[in-house]
N, C-alpha and C positions, 0 to 999 in steps of 0.2 A: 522463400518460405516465410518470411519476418513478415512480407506484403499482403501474404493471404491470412497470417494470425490477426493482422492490422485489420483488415477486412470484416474478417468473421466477429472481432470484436466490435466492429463499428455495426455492423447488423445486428448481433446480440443484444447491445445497447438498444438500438432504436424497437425491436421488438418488443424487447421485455419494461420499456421505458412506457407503451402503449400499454402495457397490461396493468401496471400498478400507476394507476391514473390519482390517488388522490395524492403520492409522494411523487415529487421531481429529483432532479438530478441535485448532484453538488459539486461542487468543484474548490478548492482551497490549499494549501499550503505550509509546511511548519520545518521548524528548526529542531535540530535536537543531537543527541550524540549515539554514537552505535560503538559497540565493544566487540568484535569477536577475535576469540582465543587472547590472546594479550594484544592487542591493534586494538587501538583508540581510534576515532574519528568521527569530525563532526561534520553531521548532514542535512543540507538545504532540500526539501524536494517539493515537487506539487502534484496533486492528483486530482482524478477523477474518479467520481462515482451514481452508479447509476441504479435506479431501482429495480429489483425484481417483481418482489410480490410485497406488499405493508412492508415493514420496519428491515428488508432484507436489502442491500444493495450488493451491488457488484461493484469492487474497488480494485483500481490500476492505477500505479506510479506512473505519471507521463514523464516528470525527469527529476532527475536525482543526480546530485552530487556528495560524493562520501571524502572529505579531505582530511588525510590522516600518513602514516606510515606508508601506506599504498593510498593514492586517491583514485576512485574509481566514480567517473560520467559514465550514468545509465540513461537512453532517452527511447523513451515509444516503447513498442512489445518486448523490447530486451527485458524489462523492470517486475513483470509477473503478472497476477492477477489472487486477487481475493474475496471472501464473501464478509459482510459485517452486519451484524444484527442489532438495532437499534432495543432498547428495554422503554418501554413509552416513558414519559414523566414528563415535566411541566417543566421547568426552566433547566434541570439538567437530565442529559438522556444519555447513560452509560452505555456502553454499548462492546460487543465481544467479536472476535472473528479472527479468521485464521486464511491465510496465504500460501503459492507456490509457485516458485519462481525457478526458469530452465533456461541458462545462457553458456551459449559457445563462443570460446574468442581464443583466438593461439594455441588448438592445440589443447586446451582446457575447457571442462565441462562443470560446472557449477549449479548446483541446486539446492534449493534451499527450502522449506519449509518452514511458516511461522504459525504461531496464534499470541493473540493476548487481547489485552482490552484499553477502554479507556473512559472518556467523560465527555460530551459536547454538551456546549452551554447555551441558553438562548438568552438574548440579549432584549429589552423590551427595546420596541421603534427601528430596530436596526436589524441589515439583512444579515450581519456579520455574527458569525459561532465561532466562538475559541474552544478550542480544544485541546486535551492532554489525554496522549497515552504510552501504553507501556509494551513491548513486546519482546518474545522469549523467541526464538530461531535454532533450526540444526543448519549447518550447513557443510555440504558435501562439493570437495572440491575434488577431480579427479581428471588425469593427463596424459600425454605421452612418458612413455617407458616405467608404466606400472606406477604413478603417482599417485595415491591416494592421502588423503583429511580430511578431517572431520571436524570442526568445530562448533560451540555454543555462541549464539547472537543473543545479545541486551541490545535493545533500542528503547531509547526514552524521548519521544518527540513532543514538542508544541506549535500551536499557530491556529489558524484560522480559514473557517469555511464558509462559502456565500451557498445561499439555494437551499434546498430539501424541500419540506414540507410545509 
């Protein structure tokens, strides 16, 4: 099943990459910390994103690491998928969007829903974008023998993006 989400999302990509011809892809990576329920931990991850239509992309976590109380490696389709909307501007382009993400592992079903936002910066001469953002998450965790929770995610990430536009 994970093969054919991999799949669909790789043609998604290349379709919708032809449509919105004057934006390119991006690809980058950031540091930062994640909170849910009382669990601390700090997370390495890199993504990818790709354009829809002008200032809309489609964004996936390719891997992620949360090392904390529980540390949890997430890599490829497990990590979700989201939309993010670029706000035009000139050297910095805030930007909003929101995610959902559905992983089974032992027994355990995990979902999670985010939005929030952030800030990408343009750098003069250089392909490199830092960026900061911020994001607010439910997350739903449920199991064998009637296990159900629910928690609030903070995520406060930084780091750096090559490509776009």
């Amino acid at each position: 099943m994970k093969k054919v989400i991999f799949i669909a999302m790789v043609l998604f990509a290349v379709i919708t990459t032809a449509s919105a011809k004057k934006y390119s892809p991006m690809a980058g990576g950031g540091l930062g910390f994640q909170l849910v329920g009382d669990n601390v931990a700090f997370v390495m991850s890199a993504e990818g994103m790709v354009p829809i239509y002008n200032s809309l992309y489609a964004r996936t976590t390719l891997l992620s690491i949360a090392a904390g109380d529980n540390t949890v490696f997430t890599f490829g389709t497990g990590t979700g998928v989201g939309l993010v909307y670029f706000f035009p501007s000139r050297q910095m382009e805030p930007y909003a969007g929101a995610g959902l993400s559905l992983t089974t592992s032992s027994g355990y079903t995990n979902l999670v829903f985010e939005f929030g936002g952030g800030a990408q910066f343009e750098l003069k001469n250089s392909p490199i974008k830092p960026y900061a953002e911020a994001i607010l998450g439910i997350v739903s965790v449920s199991g064998d023998y009637y296990y159900d929770d629910t928690d609030i995610m903070f995520s406060l990430m930084f780091g750096i993006r090559f490509g776009g536009d």
